[in-house]
N, CA, C and O atoms as CSV, one atom per row, in Angstrom:
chain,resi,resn,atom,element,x,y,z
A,1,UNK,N,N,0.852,-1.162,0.000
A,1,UNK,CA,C,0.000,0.000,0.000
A,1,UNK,C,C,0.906,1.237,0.000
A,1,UNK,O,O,1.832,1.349,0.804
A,2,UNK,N,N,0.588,2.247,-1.010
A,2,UNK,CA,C,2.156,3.389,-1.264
A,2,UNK,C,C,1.437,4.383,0.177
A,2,UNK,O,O,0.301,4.285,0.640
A,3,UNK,N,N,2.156,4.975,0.459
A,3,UNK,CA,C,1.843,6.285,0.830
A,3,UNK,C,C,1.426,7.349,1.162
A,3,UNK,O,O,2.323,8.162,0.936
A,4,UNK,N,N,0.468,7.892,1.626
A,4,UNK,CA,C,-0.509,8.900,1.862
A,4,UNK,C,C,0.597,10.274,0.763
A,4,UNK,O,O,1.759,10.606,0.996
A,5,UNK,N,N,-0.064,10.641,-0.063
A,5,UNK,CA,C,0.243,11.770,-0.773
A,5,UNK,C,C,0.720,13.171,-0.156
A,5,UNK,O,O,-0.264,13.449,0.529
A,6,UNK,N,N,1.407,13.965,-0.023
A,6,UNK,CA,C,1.535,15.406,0.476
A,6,UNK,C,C,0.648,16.016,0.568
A,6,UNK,O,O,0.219,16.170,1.712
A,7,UNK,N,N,-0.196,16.780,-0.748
A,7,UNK,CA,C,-1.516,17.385,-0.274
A,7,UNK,C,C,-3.119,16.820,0.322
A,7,UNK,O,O,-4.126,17.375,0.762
A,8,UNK,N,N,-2.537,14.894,-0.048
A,8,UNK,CA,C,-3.819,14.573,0.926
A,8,UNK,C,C,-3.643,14.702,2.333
A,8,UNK,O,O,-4.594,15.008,3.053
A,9,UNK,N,N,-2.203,14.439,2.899
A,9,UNK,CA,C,-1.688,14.691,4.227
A,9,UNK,C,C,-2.547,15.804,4.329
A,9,UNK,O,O,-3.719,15.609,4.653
A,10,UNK,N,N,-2.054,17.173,4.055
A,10,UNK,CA,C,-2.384,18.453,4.324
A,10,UNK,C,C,-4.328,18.646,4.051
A,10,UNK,O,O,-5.062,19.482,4.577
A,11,UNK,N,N,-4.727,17.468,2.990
A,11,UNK,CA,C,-6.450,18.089,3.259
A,11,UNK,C,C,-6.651,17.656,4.415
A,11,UNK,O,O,-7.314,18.364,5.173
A,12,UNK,N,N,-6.077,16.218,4.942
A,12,UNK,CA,C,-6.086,15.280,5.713
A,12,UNK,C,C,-6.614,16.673,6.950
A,12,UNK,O,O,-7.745,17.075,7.226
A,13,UNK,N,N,-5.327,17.086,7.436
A,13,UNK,CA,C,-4.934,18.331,8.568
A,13,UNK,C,C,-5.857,19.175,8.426
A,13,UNK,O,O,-6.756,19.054,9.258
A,14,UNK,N,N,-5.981,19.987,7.687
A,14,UNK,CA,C,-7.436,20.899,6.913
A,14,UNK,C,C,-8.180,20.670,7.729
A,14,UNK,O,O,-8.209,21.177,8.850
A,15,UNK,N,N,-9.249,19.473,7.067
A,15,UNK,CA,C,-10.365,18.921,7.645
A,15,UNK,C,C,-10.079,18.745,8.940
A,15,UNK,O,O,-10.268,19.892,9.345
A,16,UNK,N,N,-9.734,18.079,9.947
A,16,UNK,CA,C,-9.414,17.809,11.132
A,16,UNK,C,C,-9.300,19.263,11.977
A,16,UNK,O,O,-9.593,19.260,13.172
A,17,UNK,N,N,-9.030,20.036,11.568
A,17,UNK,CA,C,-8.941,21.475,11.973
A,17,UNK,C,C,-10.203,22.159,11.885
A,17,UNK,O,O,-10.718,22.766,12.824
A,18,UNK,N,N,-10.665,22.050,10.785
A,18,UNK,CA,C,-12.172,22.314,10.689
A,18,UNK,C,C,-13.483,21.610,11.352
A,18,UNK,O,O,-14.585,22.138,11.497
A,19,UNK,N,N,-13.147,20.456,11.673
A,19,UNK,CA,C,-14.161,19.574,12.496
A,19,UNK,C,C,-14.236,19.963,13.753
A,19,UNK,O,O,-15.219,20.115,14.478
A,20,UNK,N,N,-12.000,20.257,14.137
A,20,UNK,CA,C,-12.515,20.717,15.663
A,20,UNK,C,C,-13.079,22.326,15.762
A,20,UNK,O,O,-13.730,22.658,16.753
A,21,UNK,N,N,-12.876,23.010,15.002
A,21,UNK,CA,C,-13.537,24.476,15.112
A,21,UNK,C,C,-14.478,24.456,15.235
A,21,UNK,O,O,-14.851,24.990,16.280
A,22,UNK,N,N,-15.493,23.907,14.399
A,22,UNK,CA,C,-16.823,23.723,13.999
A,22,UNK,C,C,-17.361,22.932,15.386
A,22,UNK,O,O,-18.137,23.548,16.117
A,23,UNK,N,N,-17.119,22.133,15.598
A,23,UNK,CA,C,-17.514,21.190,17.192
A,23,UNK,C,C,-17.087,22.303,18.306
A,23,UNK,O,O,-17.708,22.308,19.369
A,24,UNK,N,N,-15.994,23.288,18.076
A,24,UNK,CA,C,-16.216,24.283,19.282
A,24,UNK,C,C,-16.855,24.966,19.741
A,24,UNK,O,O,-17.303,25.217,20.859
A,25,UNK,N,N,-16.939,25.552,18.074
A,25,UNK,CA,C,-18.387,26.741,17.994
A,25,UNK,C,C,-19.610,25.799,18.081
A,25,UNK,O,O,-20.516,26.617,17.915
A,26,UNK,N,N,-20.235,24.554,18.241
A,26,UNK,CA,C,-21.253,24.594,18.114
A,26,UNK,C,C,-21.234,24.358,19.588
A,26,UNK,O,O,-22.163,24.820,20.251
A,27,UNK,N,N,-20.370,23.754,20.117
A,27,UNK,CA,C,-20.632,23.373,21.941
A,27,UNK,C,C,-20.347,24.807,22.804
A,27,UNK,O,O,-20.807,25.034,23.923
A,28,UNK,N,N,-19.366,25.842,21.920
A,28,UNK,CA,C,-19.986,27.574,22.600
A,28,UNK,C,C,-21.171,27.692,22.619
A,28,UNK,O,O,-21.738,27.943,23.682
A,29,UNK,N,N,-21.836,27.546,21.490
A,29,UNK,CA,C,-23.225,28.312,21.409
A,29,UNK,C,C,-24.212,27.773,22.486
A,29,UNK,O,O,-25.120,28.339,23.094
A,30,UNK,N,N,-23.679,26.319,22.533
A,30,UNK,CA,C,-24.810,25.635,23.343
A,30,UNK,C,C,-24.538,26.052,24.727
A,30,UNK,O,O,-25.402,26.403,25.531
A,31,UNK,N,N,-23.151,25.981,24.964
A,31,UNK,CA,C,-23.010,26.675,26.079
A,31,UNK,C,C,-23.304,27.920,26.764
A,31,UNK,O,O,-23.110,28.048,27.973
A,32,UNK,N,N,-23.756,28.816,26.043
A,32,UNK,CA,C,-24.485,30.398,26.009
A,32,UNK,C,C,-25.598,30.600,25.621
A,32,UNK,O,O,-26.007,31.726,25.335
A,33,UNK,N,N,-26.417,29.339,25.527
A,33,UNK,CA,C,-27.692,29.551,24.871
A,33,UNK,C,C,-27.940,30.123,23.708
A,33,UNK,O,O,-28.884,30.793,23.290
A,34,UNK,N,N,-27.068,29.801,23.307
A,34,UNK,CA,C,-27.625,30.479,21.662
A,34,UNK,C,C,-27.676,29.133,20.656
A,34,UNK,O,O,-26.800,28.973,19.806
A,35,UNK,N,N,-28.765,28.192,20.826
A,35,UNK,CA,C,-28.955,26.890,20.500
A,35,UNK,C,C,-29.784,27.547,19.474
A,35,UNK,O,O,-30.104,26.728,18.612
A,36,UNK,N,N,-30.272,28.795,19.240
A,36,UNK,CA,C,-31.606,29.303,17.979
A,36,UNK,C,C,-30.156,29.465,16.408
A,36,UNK,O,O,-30.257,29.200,15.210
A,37,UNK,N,N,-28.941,30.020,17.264
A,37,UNK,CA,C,-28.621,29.940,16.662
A,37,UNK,C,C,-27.181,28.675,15.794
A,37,UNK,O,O,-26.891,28.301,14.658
A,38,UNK,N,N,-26.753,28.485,17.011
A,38,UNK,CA,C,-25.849,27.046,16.266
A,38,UNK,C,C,-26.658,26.145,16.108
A,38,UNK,O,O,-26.701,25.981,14.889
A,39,UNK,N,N,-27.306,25.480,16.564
A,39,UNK,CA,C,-28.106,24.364,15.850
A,39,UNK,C,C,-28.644,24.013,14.758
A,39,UNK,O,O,-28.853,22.877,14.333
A,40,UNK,N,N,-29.059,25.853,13.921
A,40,UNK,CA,C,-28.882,25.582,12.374
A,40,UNK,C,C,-27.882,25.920,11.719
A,40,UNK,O,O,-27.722,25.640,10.531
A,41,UNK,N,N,-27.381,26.328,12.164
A,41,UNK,CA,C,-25.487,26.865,11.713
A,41,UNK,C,C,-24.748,25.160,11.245
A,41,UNK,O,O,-24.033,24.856,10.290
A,42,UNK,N,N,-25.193,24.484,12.161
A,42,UNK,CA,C,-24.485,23.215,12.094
A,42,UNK,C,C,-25.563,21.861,11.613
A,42,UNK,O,O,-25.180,20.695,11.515
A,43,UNK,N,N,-26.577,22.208,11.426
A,43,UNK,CA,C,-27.304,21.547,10.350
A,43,UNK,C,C,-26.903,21.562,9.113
A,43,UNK,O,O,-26.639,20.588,8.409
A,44,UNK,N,N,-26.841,23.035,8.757
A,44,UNK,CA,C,-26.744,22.923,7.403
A,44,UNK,C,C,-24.838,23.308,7.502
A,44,UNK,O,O,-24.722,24.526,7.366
A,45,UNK,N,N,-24.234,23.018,7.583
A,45,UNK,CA,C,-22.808,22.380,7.626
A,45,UNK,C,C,-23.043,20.796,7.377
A,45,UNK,O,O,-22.778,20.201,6.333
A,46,UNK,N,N,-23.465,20.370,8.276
A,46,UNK,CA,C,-23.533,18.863,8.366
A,46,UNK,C,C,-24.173,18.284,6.891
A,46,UNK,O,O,-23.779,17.264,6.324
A,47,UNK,N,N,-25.062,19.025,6.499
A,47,UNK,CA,C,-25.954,18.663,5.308
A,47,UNK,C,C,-24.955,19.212,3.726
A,47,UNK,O,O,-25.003,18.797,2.568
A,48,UNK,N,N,-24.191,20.202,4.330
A,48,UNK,CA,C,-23.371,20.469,3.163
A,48,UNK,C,C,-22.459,19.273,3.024
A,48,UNK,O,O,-22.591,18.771,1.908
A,49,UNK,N,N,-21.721,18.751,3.660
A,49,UNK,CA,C,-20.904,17.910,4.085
A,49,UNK,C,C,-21.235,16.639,3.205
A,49,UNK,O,O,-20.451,16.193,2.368
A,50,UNK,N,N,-22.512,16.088,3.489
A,50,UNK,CA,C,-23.272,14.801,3.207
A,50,UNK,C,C,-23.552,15.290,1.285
A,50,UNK,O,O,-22.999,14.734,0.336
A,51,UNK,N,N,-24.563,16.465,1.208
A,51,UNK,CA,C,-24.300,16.524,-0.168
A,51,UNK,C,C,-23.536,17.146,-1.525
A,51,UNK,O,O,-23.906,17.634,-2.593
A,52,UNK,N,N,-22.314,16.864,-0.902
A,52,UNK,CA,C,-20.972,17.873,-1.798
A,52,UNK,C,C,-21.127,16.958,-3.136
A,52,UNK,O,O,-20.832,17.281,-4.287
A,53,UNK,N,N,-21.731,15.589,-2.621
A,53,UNK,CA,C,-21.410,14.613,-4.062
A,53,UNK,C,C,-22.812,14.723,-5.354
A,53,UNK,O,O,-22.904,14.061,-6.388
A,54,UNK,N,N,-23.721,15.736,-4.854
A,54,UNK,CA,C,-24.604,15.319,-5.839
A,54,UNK,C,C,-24.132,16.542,-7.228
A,54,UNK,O,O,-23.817,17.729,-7.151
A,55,UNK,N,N,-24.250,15.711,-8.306
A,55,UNK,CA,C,-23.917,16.617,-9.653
A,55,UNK,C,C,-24.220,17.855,-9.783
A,55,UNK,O,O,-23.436,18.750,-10.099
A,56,UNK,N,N,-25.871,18.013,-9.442
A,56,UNK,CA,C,-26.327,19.338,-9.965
A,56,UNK,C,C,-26.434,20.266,-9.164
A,56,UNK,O,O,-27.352,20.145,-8.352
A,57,UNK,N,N,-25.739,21.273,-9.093
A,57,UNK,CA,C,-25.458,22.623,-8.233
A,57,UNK,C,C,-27.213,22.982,-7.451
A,57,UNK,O,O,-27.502,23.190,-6.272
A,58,UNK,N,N,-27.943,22.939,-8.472
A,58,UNK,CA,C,-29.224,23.503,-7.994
A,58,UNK,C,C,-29.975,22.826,-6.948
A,58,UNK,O,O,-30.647,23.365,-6.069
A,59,UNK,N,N,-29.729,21.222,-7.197
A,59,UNK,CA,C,-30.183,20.074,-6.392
A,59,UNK,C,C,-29.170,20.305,-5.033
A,59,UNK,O,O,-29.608,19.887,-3.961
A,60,UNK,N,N,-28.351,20.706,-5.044
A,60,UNK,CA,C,-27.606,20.941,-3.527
A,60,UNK,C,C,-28.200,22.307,-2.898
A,60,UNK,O,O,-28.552,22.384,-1.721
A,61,UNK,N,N,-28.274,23.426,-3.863
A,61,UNK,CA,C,-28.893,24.244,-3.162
A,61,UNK,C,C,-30.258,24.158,-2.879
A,61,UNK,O,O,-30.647,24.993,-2.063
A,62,UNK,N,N,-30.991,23.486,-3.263
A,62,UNK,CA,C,-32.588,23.253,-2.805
A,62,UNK,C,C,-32.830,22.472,-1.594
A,62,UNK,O,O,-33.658,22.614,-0.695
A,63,UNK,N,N,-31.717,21.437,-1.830
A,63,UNK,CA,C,-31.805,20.118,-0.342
A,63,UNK,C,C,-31.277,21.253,1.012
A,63,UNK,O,O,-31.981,21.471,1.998
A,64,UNK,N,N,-29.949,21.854,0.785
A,64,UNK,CA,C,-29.355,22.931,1.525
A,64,UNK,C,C,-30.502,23.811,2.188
A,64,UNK,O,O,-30.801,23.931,3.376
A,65,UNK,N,N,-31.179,24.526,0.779
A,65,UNK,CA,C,-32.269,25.540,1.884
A,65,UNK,C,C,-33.058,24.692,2.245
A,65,UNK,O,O,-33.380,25.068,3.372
A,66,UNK,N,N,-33.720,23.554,1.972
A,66,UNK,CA,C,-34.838,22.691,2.687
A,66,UNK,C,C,-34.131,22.514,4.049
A,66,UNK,O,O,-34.825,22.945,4.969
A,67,UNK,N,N,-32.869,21.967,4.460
A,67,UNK,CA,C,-32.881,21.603,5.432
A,67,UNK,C,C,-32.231,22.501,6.579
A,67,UNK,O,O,-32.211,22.222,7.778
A,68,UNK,N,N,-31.663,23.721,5.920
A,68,UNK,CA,C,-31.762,25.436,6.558
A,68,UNK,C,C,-32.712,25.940,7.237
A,68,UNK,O,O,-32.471,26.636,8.224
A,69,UNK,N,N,-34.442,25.573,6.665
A,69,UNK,CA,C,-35.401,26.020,6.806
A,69,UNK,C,C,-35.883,25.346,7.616
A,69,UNK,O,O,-36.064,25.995,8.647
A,70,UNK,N,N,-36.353,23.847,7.726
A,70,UNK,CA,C,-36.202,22.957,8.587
A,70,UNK,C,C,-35.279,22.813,10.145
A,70,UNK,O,O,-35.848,22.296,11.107
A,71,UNK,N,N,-34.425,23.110,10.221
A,71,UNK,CA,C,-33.603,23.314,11.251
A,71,UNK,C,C,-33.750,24.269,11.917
A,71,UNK,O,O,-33.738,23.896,13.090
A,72,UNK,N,N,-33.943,25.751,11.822
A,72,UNK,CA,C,-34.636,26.598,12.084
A,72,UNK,C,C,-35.909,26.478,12.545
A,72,UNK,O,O,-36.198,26.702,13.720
A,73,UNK,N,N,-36.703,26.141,11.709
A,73,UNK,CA,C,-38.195,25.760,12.404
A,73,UNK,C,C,-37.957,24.830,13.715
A,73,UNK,O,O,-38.608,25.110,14.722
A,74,UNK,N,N,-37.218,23.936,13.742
A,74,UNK,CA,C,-36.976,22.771,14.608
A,74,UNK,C,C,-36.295,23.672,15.571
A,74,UNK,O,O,-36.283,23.044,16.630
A,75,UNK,N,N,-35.814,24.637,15.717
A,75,UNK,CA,C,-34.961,25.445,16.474
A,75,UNK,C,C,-36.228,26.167,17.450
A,75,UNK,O,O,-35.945,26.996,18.315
């Protein structure tokens, strides 16, 4: 099995940096009560996340605001 690549190393690091930011800010908010607002902050992160793979730009932004709008309401 070769190698882990240089810039996958580094998305590797990226991401991992971004997961823990994102998990900070959302356990601040909760921690200050501002659950109206991270809880959809990090919905639709989470939902971006899940649909980066679908082809059509428009179909990500429609699922995106559906579940923006949704999360919010649920908020």
């Amino acid at each position: 099995m070769p190698a882990p690549s240089a810039p996958a190393l580094a998305w590797g690091g990226v991401s991992g940096i971004g997961s823990a930011v994102g998990t900070l800010a959302l356990y601040l908010g909760y921690g200050h009560g501002q659950l109206a607002v991270a809880g959809p902050l990090f919905a639709v992160g989470a939902a971006a996340l899940l649909l980066h793979e679908l082809p059509d730009r428009g179909q990500r932004g429609l699922l995106l605001g559906a579940v923006a709008v949704t999360a919010i309401v649920l908020a």
